[in-house]
C-alpha positions as CSV (number, residue, x, y, z in Angstrom):
1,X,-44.8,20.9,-12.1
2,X,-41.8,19.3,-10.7
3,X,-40.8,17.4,-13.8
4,X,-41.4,21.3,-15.8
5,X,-38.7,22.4,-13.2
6,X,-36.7,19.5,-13.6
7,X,-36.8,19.7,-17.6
8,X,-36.1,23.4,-17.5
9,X,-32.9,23.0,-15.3
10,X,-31.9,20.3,-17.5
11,X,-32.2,22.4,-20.3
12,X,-30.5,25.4,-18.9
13,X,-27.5,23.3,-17.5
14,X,-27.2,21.9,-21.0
15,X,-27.6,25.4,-22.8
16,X,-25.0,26.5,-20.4
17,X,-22.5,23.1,-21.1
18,X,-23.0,23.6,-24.8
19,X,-22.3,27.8,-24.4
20,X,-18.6,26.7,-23.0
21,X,-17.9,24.0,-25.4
22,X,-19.0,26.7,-28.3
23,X,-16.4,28.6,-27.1
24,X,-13.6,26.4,-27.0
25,X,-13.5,25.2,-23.4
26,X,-13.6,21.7,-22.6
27,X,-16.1,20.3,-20.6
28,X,-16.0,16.6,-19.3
29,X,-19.7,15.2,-18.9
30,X,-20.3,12.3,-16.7
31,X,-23.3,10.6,-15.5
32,X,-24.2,7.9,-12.2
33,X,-26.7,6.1,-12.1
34,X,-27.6,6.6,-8.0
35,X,-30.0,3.5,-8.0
36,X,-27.0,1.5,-9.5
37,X,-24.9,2.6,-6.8
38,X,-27.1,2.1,-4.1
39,X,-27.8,-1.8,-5.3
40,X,-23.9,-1.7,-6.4
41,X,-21.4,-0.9,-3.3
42,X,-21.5,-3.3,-0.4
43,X,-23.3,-1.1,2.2
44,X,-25.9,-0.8,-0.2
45,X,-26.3,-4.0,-0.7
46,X,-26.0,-4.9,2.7
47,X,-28.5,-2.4,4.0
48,X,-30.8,-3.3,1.1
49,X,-30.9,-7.0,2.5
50,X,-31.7,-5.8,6.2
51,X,-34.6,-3.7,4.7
52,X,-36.1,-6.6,2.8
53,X,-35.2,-8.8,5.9
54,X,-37.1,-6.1,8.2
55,X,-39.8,-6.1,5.2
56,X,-40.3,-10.0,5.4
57,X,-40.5,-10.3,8.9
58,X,-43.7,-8.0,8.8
59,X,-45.2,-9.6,6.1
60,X,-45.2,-12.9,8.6
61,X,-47.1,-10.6,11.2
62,X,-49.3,-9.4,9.1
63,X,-50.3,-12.8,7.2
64,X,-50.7,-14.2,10.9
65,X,-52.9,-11.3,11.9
66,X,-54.8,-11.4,8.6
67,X,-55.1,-15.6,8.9
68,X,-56.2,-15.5,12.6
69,X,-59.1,-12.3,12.0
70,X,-60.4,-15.1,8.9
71,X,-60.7,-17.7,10.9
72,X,-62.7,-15.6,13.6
73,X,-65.0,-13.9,10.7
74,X,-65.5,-17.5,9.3
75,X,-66.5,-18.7,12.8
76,X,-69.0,-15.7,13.1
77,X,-70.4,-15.9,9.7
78,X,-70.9,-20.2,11.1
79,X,-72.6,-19.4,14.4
80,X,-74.1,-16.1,14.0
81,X,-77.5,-17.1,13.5
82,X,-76.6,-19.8,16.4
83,X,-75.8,-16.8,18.8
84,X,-77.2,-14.9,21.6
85,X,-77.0,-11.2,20.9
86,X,-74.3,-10.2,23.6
87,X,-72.2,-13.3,22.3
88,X,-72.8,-11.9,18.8
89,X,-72.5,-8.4,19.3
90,X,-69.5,-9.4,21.6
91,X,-67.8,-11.2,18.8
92,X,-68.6,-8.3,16.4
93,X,-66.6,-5.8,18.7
94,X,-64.0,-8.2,18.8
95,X,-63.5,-8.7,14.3
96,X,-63.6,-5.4,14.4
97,X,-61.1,-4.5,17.0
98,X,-58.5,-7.1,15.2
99,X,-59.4,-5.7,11.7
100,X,-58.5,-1.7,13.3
101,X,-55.2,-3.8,14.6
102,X,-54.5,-5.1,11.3
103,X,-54.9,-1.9,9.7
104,X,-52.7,-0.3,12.3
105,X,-50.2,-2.4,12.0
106,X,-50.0,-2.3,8.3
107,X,-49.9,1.2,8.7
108,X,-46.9,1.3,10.9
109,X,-45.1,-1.4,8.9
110,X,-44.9,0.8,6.2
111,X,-44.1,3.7,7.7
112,X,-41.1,2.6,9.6
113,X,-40.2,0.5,6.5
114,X,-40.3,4.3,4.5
115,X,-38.5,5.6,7.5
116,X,-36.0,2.9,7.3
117,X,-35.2,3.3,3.4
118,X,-35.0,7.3,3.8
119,X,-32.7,6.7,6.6
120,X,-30.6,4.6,4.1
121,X,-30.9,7.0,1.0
122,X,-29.9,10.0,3.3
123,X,-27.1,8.4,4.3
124,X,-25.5,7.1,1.2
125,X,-26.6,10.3,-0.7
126,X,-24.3,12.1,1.5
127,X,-21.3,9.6,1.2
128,X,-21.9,9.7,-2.5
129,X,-22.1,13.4,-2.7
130,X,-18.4,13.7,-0.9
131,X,-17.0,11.1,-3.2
132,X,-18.4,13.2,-6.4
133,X,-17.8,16.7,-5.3
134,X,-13.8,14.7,-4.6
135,X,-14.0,12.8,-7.9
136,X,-15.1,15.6,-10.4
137,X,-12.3,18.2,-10.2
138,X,-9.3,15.4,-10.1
139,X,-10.7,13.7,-13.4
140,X,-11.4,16.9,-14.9
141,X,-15.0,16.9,-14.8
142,X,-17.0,20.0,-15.5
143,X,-20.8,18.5,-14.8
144,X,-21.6,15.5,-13.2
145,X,-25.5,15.0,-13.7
146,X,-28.0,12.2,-11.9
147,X,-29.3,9.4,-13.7
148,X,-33.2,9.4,-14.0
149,X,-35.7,8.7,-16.0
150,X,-35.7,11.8,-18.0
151,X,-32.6,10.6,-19.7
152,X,-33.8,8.4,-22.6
153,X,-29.9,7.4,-23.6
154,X,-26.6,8.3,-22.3
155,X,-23.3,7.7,-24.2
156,X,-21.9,4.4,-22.1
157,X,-18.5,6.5,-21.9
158,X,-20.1,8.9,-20.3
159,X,-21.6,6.7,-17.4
160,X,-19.3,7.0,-14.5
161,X,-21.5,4.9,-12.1
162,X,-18.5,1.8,-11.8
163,X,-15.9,4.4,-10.7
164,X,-18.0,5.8,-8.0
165,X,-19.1,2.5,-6.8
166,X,-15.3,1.4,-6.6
167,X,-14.7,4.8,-4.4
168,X,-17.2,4.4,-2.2
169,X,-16.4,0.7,-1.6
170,X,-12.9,2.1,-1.0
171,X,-13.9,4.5,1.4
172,X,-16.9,2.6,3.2
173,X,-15.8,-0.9,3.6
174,X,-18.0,-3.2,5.3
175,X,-16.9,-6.2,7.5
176,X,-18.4,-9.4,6.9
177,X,-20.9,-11.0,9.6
178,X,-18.4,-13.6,10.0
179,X,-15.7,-10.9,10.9
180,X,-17.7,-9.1,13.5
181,X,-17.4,-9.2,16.8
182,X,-20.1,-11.4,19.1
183,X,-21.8,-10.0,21.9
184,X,-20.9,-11.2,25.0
């Protein structure tokens, strides 16, 4: 349903381009590529590396969570026949209270890691809105679309994903770590 809508608007928004250039005005098309972008300018990339950073340093929890319930369902499957049943049944409650913990956590990892990227997309989308809504009247532009998938080719003159990279570097500069102050 969405890609219908999104397909239909296309359609319209071309109709409508091709209507003015049909009658002799002239319309300047660009496209951006906002993935580009994002990976492109040097908050994205910056941000991108704390996210993958954050992302990493879960993994490690989970792996040692996932390592250490093993190693106690190995021991069980060992000594269960071994066992007295409150030992066993004690042991039980506690493979399956790690497992729940695991899943938790797993859970939660990938929810603040979601939260953490929407965070990032919300913010740059904005920046790069601003710097297109700036950009398209001074260079004459009279649609500026968004890169997706539904584009199977785009004339490479028409891409204007390197200028808006170079503007929002411009306008968002990032200091280096080694440039940043240390906390006391």
């Amino acid at each position: 349903m969405r890609e219908r809508t999104a397909v239909v608007f296309v359609l319209l928004i071309t109709f409508g381009v091709s209507t003015l250039i049909s009658l002799g005005q002239n319309v300047k098309i660009g496209f951006i590529n906002t993935l580009e972008v994002l990976n492109g300018t040097e908050e994205g990339k910056r941000e991108i590396e704390k996210l993958n950073q954050f992302a990493s340093e879960k993994q490690q929890q989970v792996v040692s969570q996932t390592t250490e319930l093993q190693k106690l369902q190995e021991q069980y499957a060992t000594q269960q026949r071994t066992l007295n049943p409150e030992t066993r049944a004690e042991m039980e409650r506690t493979i399956q209270d790690k497992d729940r913990k695991l899943k938790r956590l797993q859970e939660d990892i990938q929810l603040e890691y979601t939260q953490r990227r929407d965070e990032l997309l919300g913010r740059m989308s904005e920046k790069i809105r601003v710097i297109i809504n700036e950009y398209a009247p001074k260079n004459g532009y009279g649609v500026i679309f968004l890169r997706d998938q539904t584009q199977t080719y785009v004339e490479p003159s028409l891409d204007i994903t390197q200028d808006i990279i170079k503007i929002y570097n411009e306008q968002n500069p990032v200091a280096s770590e080694k440039n940043l102050p240390s906390a006391p």
